[in-house]
N, C-alpha and C positions, 0 to 999 in steps of 0.2 A: 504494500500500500504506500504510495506518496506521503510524503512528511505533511505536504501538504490538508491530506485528509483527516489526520492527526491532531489538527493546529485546532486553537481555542477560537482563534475565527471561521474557521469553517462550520462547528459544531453553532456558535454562535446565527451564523449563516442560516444553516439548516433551521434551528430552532424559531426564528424569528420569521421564516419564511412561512414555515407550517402553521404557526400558529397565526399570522396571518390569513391566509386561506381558510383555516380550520374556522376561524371566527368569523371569515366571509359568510362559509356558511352558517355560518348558527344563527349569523343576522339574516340571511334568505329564508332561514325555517322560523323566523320568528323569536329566536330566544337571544334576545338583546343582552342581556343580563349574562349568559353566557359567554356572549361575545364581547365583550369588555373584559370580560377575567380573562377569556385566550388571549387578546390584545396587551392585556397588561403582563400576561405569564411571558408573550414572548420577548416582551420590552427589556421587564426586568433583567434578565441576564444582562442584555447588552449593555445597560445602565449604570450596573454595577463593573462590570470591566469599564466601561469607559472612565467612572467615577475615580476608577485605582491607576486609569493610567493618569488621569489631570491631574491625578493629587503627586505620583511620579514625578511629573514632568516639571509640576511646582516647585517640587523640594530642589530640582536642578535649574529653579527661576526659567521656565519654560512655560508659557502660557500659550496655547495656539485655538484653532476657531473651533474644537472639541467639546469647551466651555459652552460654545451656544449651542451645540447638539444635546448638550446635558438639560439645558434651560430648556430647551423647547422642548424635548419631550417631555422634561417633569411638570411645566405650565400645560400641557396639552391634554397631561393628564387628572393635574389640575381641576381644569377647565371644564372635563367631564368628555374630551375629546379622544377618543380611546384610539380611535380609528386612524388620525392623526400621527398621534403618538407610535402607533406599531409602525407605521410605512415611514417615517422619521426614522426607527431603530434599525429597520431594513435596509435602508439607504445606508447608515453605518454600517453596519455588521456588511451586507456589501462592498464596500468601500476597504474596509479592512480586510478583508478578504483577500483581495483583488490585490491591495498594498503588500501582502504577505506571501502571495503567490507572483508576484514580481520581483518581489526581493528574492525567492527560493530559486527561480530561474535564474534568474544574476549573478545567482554567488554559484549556482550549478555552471555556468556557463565561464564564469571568467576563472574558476577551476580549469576545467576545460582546455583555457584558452593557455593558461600557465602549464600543465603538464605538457602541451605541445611547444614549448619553449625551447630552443636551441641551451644546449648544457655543456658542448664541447664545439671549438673551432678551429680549423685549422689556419695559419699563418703561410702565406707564401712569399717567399721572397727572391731575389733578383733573377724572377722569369723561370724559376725552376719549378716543376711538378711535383717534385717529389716537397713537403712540409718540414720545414726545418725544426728544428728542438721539437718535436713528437707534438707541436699545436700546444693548446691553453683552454683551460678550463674555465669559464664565463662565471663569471658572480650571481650570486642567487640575491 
């Protein structure tokens, strides 16, 4: 399985999506009431990782626009806007995702790109074939 399927965002992903859906329906059959608590069930998680990483990013005087993804879904939900609120955690959990599976392929690839790296060279000199003192070994 992919590291990537493993990752706290993917699951987050998952969860957020379903429950989304899942509360679709319950507001198409009628049970509103249900569908708020799925909306809120799927929020929650994301809410809370998001919360641990602002509060992270704080302690290393980092503040970025994660702060208003916090706000708005917690006023949204607030608000009594459940519906809101889950497709806001989605687009996070989303986004995260997508940032973590780009980053997974990058460091896969630029792995990649260093084991294909030249490690020995040869030197030639004045027009001869044959490599004088046995070549040189390239720095890592």
């Amino acid at each position: 399985m992919p590291p990537f399927f493993r990752s706290i965002d993917f699951v987050l992903l998952i969860g957020a999506a379903s429950s989304l859906v899942a509360g679709l329906f319950a507001a198409a059959l009628g049970e509103i009431t249900v569908a708020h608590a799925l909306w809120l069930a799927g929020a929650l998680p994301v809410v809370v990782v998001l919360a641990v990483s602002i509060a992270k990013g704080l302690l290393r005087r980092e503040a970025g626009v994660d702060i208003l993804a916090l706000l708005a879904i917690a006023l949204a939900f607030v608000l009594g806007e459940s519906l809101t609120g889950a497709v806001i955690a989605l687009m996070l959990a989303s986004g995260r995702a997508l940032e973590t599976c780009a980053q997974q392929r990058a460091e896969r690839e630029i792995t990649a790109l260093l084991s294909r790296a030249p490690h020995f060279a040869h030197r030639f000199e004045s027009r001869s074939m044959a490599p004088r003192g046995g070549g040189c070994s390239l720095p890592r």
